[in-house]
N, C-alpha and C positions, 0 to 999 in steps of 0.2 A: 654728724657728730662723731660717729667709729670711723675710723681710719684703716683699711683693709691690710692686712701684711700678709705675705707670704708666706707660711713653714711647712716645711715636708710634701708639696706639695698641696696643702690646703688654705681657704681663706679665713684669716683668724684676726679678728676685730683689737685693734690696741685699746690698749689697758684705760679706764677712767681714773684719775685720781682725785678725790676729795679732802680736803684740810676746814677741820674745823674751827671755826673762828676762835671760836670762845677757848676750848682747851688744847687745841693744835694738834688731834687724833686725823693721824693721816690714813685714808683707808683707796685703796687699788683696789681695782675690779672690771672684768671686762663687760661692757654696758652695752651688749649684745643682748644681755640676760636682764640684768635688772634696767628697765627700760622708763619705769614712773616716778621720776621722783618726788617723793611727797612732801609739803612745805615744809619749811622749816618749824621747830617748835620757840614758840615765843621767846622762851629764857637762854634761846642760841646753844643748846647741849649736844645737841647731835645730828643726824639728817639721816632719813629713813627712803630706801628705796623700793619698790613693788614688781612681780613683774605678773604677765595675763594669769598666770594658770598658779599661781597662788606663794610664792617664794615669797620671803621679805629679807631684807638686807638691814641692817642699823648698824649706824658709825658713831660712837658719841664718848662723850667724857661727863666725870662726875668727881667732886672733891671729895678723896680719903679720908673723911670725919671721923669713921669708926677706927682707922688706923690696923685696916686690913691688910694681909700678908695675902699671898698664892694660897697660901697651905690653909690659912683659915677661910679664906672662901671658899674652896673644895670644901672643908671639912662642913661649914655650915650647909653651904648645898647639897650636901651627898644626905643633912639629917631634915630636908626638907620632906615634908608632911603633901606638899600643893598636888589636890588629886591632878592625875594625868602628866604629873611631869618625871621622867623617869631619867635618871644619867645613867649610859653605858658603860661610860669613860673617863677619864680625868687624865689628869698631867700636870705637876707644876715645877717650877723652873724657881730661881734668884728672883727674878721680876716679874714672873706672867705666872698665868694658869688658865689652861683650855676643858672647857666641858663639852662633853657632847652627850646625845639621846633623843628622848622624845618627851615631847611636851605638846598635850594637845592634840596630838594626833599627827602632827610634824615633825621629821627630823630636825634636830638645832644640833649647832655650833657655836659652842662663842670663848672668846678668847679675850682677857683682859691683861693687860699692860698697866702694873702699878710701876708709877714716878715716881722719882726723887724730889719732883715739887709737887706732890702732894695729889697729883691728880692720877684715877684710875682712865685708862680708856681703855674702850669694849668693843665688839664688833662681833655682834651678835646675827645668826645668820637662821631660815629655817625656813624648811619648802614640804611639799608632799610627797611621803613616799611615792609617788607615782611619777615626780618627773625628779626623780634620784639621777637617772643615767643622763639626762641633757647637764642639770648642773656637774656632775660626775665631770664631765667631756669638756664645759667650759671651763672648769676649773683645771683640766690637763694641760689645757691648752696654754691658760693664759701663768702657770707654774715652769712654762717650759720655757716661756719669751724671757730673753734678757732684763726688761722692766719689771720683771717681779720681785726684786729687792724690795725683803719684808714685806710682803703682797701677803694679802688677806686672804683674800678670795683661793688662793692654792693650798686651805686649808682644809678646805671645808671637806666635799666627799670621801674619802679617804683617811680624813686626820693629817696631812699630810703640811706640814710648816713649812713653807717656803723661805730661805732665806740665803738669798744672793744664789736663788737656783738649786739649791741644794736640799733633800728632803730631813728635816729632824726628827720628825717622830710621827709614828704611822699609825692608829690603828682604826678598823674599820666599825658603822654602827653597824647596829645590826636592827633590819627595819623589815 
């Protein structure tokens, strides 16, 4: 299924890419790491992937009914109450906004992409502190390969936005 490439010396799995039917959330990722992936959910939204030692990946889309911005999704999340979920972080942009922190006792990531037709997509991300440095590493690797335009996955440990190879905004959780 991975396809081996060479960089710098090292063997670095190429990229998976996923398009979701239903709202067309395209999500990259190198599928070294997230290796399960789990069915799909009936109503076609998104597709969630697993890997052994506890990470979960989710790609999915949902229609902007509440007629959210960036700014008000931070704002509402930052006044969530949900014991165990804590954001370190934010950031939001014209189109997007990225949260990070802990929830549950996981680092998360997640990053959503509102549309101009109507639909939000999300790409939610979150593993254990304890295998930070392998996702860390995969995520170097696969931010650094030329197929990472708009890649997801070069977001994650670091805060780190990949887009067309290029880093936009950096900051790190703290776990």
């Amino acid at each position: 299924m991975a396809v081996a490439l060479i960089a710098a010396g090292s063997a670095v799995a190429a990229p998976f890419t996923n398009t979701d039917a239903r709202f067309g959330t395209v999500c990259t990722f190198p599928d070294e790491i997230f290796t399960d992936r789990q069915p799909e959910p009936d109503n076609g939204d998104g597709q969630q992937w697993l890997t052994a030692d506890g990470a979960s990946l989710i790609c999915s889309g949902i229609f902007n009914v509440s007629d959210d911005t960036p700014k008000s999704f931070v704002t509402a999340e930052r006044a969530s109450k949900e014991a165990g979920y804590e954001i370190s972080c934010s950031k939001t942009g014209k189109n997007w906004a990225v949260l990070s922190g802990l929830k549950d006792g996981k680092i998360f990531y997640e990053r959503r992409l509102f549309g101009k037709d109507g639909v939000i997509r999300t790409v939610w991300i979150d593993y254990p502190p304890a295998v930070k440095a392998k996702i860390r590493s995969a995520g170097r690797r696969h931010c650094r390969q030329p197929q990472s335009t708009l890649s997801i996955f070069g977001h994650i440990p670091e805060k780190v936005l990949c887009a067309n190879g290029r880093r936009i905004y950096r900051k790190r959780v703290r776990a």
